[in-house]
N, C-alpha and C positions, 0 to 999 in steps of 0.2 A: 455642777454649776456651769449653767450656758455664759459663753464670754463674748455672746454677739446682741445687740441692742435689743430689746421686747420687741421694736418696730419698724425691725431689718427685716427687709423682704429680698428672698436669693436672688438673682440676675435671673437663673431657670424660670422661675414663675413670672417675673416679667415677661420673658417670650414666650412660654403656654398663655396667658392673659392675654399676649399682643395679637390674637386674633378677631377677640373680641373687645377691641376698642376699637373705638375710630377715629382720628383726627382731622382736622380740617387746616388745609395747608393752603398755599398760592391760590390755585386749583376749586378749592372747594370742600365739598366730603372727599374723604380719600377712605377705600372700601379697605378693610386689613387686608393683610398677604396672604391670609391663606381663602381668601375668598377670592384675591383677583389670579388665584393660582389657578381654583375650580374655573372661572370665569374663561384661564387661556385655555383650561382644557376641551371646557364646552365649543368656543369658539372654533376650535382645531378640529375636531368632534362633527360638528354642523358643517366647515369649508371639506372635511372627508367625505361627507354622506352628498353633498353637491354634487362633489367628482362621482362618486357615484351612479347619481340623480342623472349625470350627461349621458355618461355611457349606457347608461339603460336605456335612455331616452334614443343616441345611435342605434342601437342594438333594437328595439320597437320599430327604427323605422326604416327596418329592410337590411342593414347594415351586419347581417350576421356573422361575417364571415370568424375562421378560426382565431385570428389574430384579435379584432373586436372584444370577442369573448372571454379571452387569455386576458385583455387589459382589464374587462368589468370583475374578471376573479381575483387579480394582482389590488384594485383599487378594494376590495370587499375584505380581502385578508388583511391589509390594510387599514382596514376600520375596524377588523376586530383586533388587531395589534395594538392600535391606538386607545380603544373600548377598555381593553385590557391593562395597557401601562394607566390611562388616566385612573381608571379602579385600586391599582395598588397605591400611586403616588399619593391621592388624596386618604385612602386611607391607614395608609403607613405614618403619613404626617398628624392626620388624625391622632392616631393611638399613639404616638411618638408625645405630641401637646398633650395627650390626656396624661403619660405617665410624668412627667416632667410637672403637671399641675400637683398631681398627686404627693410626691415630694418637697412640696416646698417646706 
């Protein structure tokens, strides 16, 4: 015999849920957390591939030397470091809310 109300919902499944709600706060819509998580990753994402985008651009215009190119490899590694932490973080958290839904 269960000793917790019919219409107890765990605290866990409130935060697997809290992704997909939204609330509207001072502000306006306010987008859940784990969307404005994806969102800082994109943004991070996009200001790396700029830095990028410059040095190529030095490096196209004459500017080859060894050092130039050492920086457009250092900013390229870079972005696959970043490509790569954003891939696990969002989908770690992912499958983290999905198992946590699954238990309630």
């Amino acid at each position: 015999m269960s000793t917790t109300p019919a219409n107890y919902t765990h605290p866990l499944a409130l935060i697997a849920a809290a992704p997909l709600q939204q609330s509207k706060g001072a502000g306006g819509n306010k987008d859940a957390w784990f969307e404005a998580m994806a969102r800082a990753w994109g943004q991070t994402l996009d200001a790396q591939a700029g830095r990028i985008q410059e040095q190529s651009d030095i490096i196209a215009g004459g500017n080859d030397t060894p050092a130039a190119i050492t920086q457009l490899s250092t900013e390229s590694l870079k972005m696959s470091f970043l490509a790569n932490s954003s891939h696990s973080a969002i989908s770690s958290v992912g499958q983290a809310l999905d198992t946590m839904a699954r238990k309630q």
